[in-house]
C-alpha positions in Angstrom: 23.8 -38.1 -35.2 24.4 -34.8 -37.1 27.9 -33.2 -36.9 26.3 -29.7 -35.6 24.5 -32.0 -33.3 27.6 -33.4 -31.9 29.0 -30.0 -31.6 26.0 -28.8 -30.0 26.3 -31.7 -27.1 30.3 -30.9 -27.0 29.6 -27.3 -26.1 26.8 -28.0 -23.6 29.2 -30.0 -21.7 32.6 -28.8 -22.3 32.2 -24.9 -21.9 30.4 -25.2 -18.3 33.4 -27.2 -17.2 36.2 -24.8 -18.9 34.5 -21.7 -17.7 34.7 -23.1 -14.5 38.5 -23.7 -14.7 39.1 -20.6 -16.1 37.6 -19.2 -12.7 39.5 -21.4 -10.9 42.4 -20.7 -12.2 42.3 -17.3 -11.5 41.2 -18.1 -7.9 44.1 -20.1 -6.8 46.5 -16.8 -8.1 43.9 -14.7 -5.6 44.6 -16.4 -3.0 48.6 -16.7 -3.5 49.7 -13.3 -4.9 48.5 -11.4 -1.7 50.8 -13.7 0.7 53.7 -12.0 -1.4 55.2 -8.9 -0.8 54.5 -6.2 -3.9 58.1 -6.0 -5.4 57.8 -10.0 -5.6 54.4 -10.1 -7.5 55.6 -7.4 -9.8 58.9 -9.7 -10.9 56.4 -12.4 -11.3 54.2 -9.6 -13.7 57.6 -9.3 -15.7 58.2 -12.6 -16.2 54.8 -13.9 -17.2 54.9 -10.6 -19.5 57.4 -12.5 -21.6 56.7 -15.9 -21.0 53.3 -15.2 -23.1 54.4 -12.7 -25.4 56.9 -15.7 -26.5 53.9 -18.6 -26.4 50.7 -16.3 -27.4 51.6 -15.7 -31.1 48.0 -15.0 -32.0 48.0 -12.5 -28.9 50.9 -11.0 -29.7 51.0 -10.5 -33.2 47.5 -9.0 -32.4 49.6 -6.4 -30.4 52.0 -5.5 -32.9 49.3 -5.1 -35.4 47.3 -2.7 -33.7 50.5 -0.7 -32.6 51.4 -0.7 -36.3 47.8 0.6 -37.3 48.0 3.4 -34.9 52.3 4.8 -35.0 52.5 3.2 -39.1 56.8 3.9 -39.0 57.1 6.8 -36.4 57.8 4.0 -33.9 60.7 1.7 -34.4 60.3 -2.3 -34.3 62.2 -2.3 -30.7 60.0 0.3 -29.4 57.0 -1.7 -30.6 58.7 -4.2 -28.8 59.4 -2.7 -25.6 56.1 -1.3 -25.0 54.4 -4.7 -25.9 56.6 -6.3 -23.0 55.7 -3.0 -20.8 52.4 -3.3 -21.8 51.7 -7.0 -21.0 53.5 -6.4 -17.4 51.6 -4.1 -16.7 48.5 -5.8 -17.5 49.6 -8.8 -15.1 50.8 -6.1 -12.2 46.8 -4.3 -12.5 45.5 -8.2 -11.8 47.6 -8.6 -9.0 46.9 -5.3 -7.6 43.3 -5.9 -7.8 44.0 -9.6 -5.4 45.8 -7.4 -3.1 42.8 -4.4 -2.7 40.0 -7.4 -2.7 42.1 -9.3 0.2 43.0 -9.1 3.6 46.4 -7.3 2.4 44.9 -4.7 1.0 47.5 -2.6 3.1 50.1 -3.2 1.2 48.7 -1.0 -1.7 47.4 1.5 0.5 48.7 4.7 -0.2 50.0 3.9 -3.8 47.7 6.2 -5.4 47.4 10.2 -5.7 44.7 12.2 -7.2 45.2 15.3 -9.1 42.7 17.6 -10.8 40.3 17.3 -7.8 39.3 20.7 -8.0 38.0 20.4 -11.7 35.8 17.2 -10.4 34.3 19.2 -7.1 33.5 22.3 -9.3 31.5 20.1 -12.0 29.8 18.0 -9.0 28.9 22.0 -7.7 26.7 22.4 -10.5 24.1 19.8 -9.0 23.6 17.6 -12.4 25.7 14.9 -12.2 29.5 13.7 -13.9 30.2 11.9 -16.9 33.6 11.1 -16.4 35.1 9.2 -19.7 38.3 6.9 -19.4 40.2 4.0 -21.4 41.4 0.8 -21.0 44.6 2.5 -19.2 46.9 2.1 -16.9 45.2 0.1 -14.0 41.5 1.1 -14.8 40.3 -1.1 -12.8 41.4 0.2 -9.5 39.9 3.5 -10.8 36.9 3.1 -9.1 37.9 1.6 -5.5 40.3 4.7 -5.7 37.8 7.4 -5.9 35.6 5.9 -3.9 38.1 5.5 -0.5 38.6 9.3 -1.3 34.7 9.6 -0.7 33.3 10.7 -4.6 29.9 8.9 -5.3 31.9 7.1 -8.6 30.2 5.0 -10.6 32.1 2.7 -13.1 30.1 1.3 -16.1 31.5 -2.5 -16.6 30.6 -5.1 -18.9 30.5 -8.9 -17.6 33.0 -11.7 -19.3 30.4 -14.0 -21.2 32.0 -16.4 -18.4 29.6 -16.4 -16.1 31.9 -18.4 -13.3 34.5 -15.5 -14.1 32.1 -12.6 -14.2 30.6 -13.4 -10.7 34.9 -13.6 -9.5 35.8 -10.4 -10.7 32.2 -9.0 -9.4 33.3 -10.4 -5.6 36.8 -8.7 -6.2 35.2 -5.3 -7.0 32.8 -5.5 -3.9 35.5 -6.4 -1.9 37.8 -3.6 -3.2 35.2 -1.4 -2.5 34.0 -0.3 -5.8 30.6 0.5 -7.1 29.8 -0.5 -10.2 26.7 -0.6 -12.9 26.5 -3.4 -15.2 26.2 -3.1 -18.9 23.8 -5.7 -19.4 20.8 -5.7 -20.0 20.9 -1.9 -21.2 17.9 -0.7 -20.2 18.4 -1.5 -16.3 22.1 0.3 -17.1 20.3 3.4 -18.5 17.9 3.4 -15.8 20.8 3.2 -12.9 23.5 5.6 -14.6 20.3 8.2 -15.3 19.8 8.0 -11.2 22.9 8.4 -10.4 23.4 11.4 -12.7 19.9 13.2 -10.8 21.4 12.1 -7.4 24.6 14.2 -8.4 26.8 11.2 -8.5 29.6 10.2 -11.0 29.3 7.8 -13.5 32.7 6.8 -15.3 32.0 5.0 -18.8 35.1 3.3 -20.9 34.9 4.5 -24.4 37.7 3.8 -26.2 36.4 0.0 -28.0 35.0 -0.5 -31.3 32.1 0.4 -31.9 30.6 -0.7 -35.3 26.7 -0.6 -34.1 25.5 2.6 -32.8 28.4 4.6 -32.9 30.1 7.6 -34.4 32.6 7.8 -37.0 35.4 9.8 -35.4 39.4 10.1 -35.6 41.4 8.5 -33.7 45.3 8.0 -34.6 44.5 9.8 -37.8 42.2 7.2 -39.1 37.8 7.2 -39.2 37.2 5.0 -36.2 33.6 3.9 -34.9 33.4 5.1 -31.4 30.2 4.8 -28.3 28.4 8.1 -28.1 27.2 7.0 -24.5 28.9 10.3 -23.1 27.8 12.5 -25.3 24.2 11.1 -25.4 24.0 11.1 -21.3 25.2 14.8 -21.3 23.1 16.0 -23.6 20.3 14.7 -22.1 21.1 15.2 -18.7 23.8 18.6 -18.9 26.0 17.0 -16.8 29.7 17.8 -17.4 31.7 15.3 -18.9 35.3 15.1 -17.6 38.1 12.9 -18.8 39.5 10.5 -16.0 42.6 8.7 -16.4 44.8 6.3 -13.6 48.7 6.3 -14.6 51.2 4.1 -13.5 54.2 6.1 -12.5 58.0 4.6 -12.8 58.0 3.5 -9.3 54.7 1.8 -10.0 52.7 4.2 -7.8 49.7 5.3 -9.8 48.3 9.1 -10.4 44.8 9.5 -10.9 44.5 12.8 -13.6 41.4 14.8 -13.9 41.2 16.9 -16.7 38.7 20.2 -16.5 35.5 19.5 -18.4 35.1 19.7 -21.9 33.9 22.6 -23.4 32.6 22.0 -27.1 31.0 24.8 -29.2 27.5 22.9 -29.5 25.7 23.7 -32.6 21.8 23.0 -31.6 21.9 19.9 -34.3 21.9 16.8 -31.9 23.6 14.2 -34.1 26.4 16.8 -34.9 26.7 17.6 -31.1 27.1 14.0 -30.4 30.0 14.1 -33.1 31.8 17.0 -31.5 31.4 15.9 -28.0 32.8 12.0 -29.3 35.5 13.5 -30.7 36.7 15.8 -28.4 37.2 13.0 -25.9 38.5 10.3 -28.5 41.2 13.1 -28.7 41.9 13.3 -24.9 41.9 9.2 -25.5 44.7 9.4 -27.8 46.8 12.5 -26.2 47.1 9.4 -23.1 47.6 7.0 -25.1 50.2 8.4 -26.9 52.1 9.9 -24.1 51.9 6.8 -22.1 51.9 4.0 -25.0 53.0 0.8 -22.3 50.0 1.8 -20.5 47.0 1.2 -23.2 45.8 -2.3 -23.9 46.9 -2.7 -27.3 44.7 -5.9 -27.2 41.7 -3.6 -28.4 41.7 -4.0 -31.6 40.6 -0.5 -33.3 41.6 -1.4 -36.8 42.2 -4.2 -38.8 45.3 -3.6 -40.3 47.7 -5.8 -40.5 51.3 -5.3 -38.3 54.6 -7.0 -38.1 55.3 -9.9 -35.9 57.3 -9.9 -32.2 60.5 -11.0 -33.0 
């Protein structure tokens, strides 16, 4: 028997059954972290935060790197540091909020989030064609959605699946749960179809932007350096004239959260579509990176937006 054979065989029957713990594993902590009271789960987010930046040296280094790549020396090796320790509890303290909002205890969150900018969103919705509202991976993006949509906007958020089937039907009964209405990535041309319907129906549709994006994206700056970036946005708005509006969730010091909507971008379009597209993609990669660097514990530095090389956690 060949060796990619074997291999083959070996991931046929061992990826099924490691998926599935995966999904378990993250199970059994859904159905503990809710019995706790918040302030417990959030000591339990601190200390997981350094238990794995100590064990995951891939992970962290990964961190590091990617800070490096985007502050170079305007941010000292303890800051670096600090915010990857900040960053990581904050991470753990977004899962455990999402158990609480997709569980009986959802109470115990209730009230822990403020919206401000509401205006600029009701103005845009005014104009009858739909809102593109553009976040990040920031602060607790993921209760985003379920938060907007308790304070009765028709929100939308654009999510891609874990390739982890067992996992992506988990975090799919969390969302329903929490509340949240969602459109699936894949496949692309059901996506288009749904966010295109929303957009008539004068609904919000809320699309992450700030990943690599190598194939079919634009080449804009970001942290002073050319970085491929989705043009989803600035396609859908084009197409559609909906406003697009920059939507962010931040986790204040007494881990509350604000929800900040910023007015609508205005961009002096040109008429040339592919330079519009440019414009439009870069004046929200700039919004992305005003957050991101006011807030730096709150971005996942996990997404990896250059591949330069950082210092190691010490």
């Amino acid at each position: 028997m060949s060796q990619s054979l074997m291999v083959k065989i070996k991931k046929k029957l061992f990826n099924p059954l490691k998926d599935w713990l995966e999904a378990a594993f993250i199970w059994v902590w859904y159905k503990f972290i809710p019995l706790l009271p918040l302030k417990v789960s959030f000591a339990i987010a601190r200390t997981l935060s350094t238990l794995s930046l100590l064990l995951l040296k891939r992970q962290r280094d990964s961190i590091m790197s990617t800070m490096e790549s985007a502050f170079e020396n305007k941010m000292t090796e303890e800051e670096k540091i600090t915010t990857a320790r900040e960053m990581v509890a904050n991470l753990f303290k977004g899962l455990f909020e999402g158990f609480y909002a997709a569980s009986r205890f959802r109470n115990r969150i209730d009230g822990r989030v403020t919206i401000e900018g509401g205006p600029f969103l009701d103005q845009a919705l005014s104009r009858g064609k739909g809102v593109i509202a553009v976040s990040a991976h920031f602060g607790n993006f993921t209760l985003l959605g379920a938060a907007m949509v308790k304070e009765h906007y028709p929100f939308h958020m654009v999510i891609r699946h874990p390739k982890n089937k067992s996992l992506a039907r988990l975090f799919q009964m969390f969302r329903d749960l929490s509340g949240q209405k969602t459109i699936a990535t894949q496949p692309w041309r059901e996506c288009t179809k749904r966010m295109l319907r929303c957009l008539r129906n004068n609904e919000i549709v809320c699309l992450i932007t700030d990943e690599d994006k190598r194939r079919g994206g634009v080449s804009v700056e970001f942290f002073g350096q050319d970085s491929p970036t989705a043009v989803g946005p600035a396609v859908l708005s084009l197409r559609t004239g909906a406003a697009i509006l920059p939507i962010f969730i931040v986790r204040q010091k007494d881990d509350t959260h604000k929800i900040i909507i910023e007015p609508a971008l205005a961009c002096n379009l040109t008429g040339d579509q592919q330079e519009d597209v440019r414009l439009i993609t870069s004046a929200f990669t700039e919004k992305i990176e005003y957050y991101i660097r006011t807030y730096p514990s709150q971005w996942f530095w996990l997404n990896r937006r250059w591949r330069k090389k950082g210092s190691p956690l010490n």
